[in-house]
C-alpha positions in Angstrom: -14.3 -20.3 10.5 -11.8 -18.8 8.0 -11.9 -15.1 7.4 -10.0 -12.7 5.1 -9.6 -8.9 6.5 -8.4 -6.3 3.8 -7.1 -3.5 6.4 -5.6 -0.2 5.7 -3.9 2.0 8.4 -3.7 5.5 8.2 -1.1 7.2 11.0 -2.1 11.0 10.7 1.7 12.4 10.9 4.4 13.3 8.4 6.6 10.4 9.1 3.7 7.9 8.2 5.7 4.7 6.3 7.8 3.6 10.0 4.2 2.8 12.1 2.7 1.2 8.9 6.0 -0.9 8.4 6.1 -1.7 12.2 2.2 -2.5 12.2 2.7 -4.7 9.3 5.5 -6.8 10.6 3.7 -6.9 14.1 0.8 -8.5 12.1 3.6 -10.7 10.2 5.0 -12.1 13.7 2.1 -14.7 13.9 3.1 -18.0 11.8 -0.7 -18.9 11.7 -1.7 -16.0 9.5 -1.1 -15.5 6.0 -0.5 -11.7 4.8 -0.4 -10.0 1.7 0.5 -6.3 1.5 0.0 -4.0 -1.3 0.0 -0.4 -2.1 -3.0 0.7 -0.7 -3.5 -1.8 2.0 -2.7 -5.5 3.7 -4.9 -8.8 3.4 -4.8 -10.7 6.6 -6.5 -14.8 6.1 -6.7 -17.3 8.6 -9.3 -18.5 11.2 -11.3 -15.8 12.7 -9.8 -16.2 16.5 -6.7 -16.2 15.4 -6.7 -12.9 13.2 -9.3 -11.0 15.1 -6.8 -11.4 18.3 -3.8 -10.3 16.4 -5.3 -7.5 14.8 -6.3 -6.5 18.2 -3.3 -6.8 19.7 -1.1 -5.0 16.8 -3.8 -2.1 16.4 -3.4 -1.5 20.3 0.0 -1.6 20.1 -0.2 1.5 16.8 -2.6 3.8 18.7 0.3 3.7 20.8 0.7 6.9 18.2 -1.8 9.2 18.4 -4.2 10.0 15.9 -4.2 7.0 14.0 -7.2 5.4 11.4 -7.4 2.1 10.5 -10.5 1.0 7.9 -11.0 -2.5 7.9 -13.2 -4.8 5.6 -13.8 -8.4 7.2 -15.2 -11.5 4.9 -16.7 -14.6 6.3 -14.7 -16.3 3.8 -11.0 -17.5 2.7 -10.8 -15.1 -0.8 -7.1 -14.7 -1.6 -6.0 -12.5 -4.0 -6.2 -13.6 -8.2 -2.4 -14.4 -8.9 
C-alpha cells in the first residue's frame, strides 16, 4: 500500500535548524522514498513498510536530543504535492 506522511519536527532548543537538517537527510538516505521539504514541514511517499520503518528509525535516532515533538499526518494514499 502507498502512503504519503506530511511530518513536522519540532526540536525544543535554540539551536533548532542542525537536528531538523540532520533528521531530514537521515530520512533522505533511503533511495525508495521520495521527499519533499518545505517551510513548515517534509512530505515522505512510498509504500507503507518502507516509510513507516524509516521514519522510525530516523525519529529514534532525533530523540537522541531531548525534548523533541514531531506531528505527523499519514494518508492511505500516494497525494504529491500540486506543481
Amino acid at each position: 500500500m502507498k502512503i504519503s506522511v506530511d511530518i513536522s519536527y519540532y526540536p525544543l532548543n535554540e539551536a533548532y535548524k542542525k537536528p531538523i537538517k540532520a533528521f531530514i537527510a537521515d530520512v533522505k538516505s533511503n533511495d525508495k522514498l521520495e521527499v519533499h521539504t518545505g517551510k513548515m514541514s517534509t512530505q515522505v511517499f512510498g509504500e507503507m513498510d518502507e516509510v513507516m520503518t524509516t521514519l522510525t528509525q530516523c525519529m529514534k535516532r532525533a530523540f537522541e536530543l531531548p525534548h523533541s515533538v514531531f506531528v505527523l499526518k499519514i494518508i492511505n494514499a500516494e497525494l504529491h504535492p500540486a506543481v
